[in-house]
Steps between C-alpha positions, in 0.01 A plus 500: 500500500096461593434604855173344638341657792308258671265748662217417274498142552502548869198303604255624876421215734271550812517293782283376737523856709607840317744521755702195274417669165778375278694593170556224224827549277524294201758427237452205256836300415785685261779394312817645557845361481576668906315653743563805777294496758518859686279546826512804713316505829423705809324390791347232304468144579622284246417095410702412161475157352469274209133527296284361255695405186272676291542891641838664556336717776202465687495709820255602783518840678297536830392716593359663181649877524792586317589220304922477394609610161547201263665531176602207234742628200496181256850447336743185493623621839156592593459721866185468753553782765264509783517820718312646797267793375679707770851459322394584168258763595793676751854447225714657795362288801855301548609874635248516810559256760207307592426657826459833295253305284340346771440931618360609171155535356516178257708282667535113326230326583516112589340228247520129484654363133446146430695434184525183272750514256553261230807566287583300168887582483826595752364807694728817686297592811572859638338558836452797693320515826436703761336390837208276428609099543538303136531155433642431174499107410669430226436114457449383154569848357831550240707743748774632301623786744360650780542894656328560861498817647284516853472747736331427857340215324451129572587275218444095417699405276406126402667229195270223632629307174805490320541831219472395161745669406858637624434821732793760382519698785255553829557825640311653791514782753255518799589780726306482826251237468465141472616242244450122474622314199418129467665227340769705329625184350190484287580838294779318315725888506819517454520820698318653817572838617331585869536843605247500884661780705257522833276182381365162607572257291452105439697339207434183377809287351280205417296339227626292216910456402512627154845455326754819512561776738378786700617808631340649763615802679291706794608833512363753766475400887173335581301595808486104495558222284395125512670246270374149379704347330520145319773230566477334164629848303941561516506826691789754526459789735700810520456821689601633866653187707254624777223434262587187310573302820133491543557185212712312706332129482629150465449481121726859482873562511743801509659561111742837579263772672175286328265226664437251207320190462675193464354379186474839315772424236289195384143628559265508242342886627762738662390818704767763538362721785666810591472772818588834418472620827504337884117422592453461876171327526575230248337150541573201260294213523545168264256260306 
């Protein structure tokens, strides 16, 4: 295995006041058969999308202080971790809660990370954040599998276009913050595992039918969620009858203890959508 350290390439860029002084992050394009992405974060604010074709990474940092920790090891299943200097430089900080942090001499500081990503093959993203707001777009990117982790954080979660390829498995838990995930439809998974205890969150059932299944299940009990969900999909919905009669609509009817709809044993894209627990502020609007 070849690890490459991309702390040498990392390229200064001043901006029109010092205050914006800026780090440049480059990686030129690899070859690899997969991809892990692992990003670990705290307090930082995040942007994540598709870049330019010709770099696997190009990132900006602002301000210019402490810029993360970025590591490349080049192998068939290749691995590009990006970590906050804090985390690497403190190995036990997952023990301290962040209000002890926030006490201490060095506490995380907050930076700005802009990051274009352009991978060549299916990639595994494993995301760790902590405070901070992140955006991660995934449009036009091969999403394999994603893990989320967020703590007190807001996080955009966008599939503006359909995946290119089949997403394995989703799987995020937000615990105390915010998180909005558009057109869910769009990230072609087969499975989506929502764990928000004490969250806002916005969920997206919409984009474009792809043919098979889903399985979605929201674990956890949301401070409050919002639904939007297609008509053209076959949905099932299972979970706490308190919950699930939120779906009552014309296009809906009782199967058992489920609310189904009418065309789901002939539709083209079926969403099975489970509650694991009641959710009192629940509200389920349709498109």
């Amino acid at each position: 295995m070849r690890i490459l350290s991309v702390g040498a390439v990392a390229v200064l860029a001043t901006l029109a006041t010092a205050s914006c002084v800026k780090a440049q992050i480059s990686l030129p394009v690899k070859t690899y058969e997969h991809l892990k992405v692992e990003l670990q974060s705290l307090r930082d604010d995040i942007t994540l999308y598709q870049g330019d074709p010709q770099h696997l990474l190009l990132m900006d940092v602002r301000p210019n202080r402490f810029r993360p920790r970025i590591d490349y090891y080049s192998q068939a299943d290749a691995t590009l971790r990006i970590r906050d200097l804090y985390a690497v430089d403190h190995p036990d900080f997952g023990s301290q809660p962040p209000e002890d942090r926030d006490k201490s001499g060095d506490p995380p500081l907050e930076e700005m990370w802009e990051i274009r990503l352009s991978p060549v093959a299916p990639t595994h993203f494993t995301l760790q954040c902590e405070r901070g707001k992140s955006s991660f777009d995934f449009s036009h990117i091969q999403v394999q599998r994603v893990e989320m982790r967020a703590d007190e954080s807001k996080v955009d979660v966008e599939f503006s276009d359909p995946n290119p390829i089949e997403l394995e498995r989703f799987a995020a838990r937000v615990t105390a913050g915010s998180l909005q995930f558009q057109h869910m439809i769009n990230a072609r998974a087969k499975e989506i595992s929502l764990d928000l205890p004490g969250t806002e969150c916005h969920f997206e059932i919409t984009g474009k039918e792809f043919a098979g299944e889903s399985k979605i299940t929201c674990l956890g009990v949301p401070s409050q969620m919002q639904l939007l969900v297609s008509r053209k999909v076959g949905l099932r919905v299972t979970g706490p009858a308190a919950t699930i009669a939120h779906f009552e609509a014309p296009h809906m009817s009782r199967s058992e203890e489920d609310w189904v709809s009418k065309d789901y044993a002939n539709a083209k894209c079926r969403i099975q959508l489970t509650f694991g627990s009641e959710i009192p502020k629940l509200d389920v609007q349709w498109e």
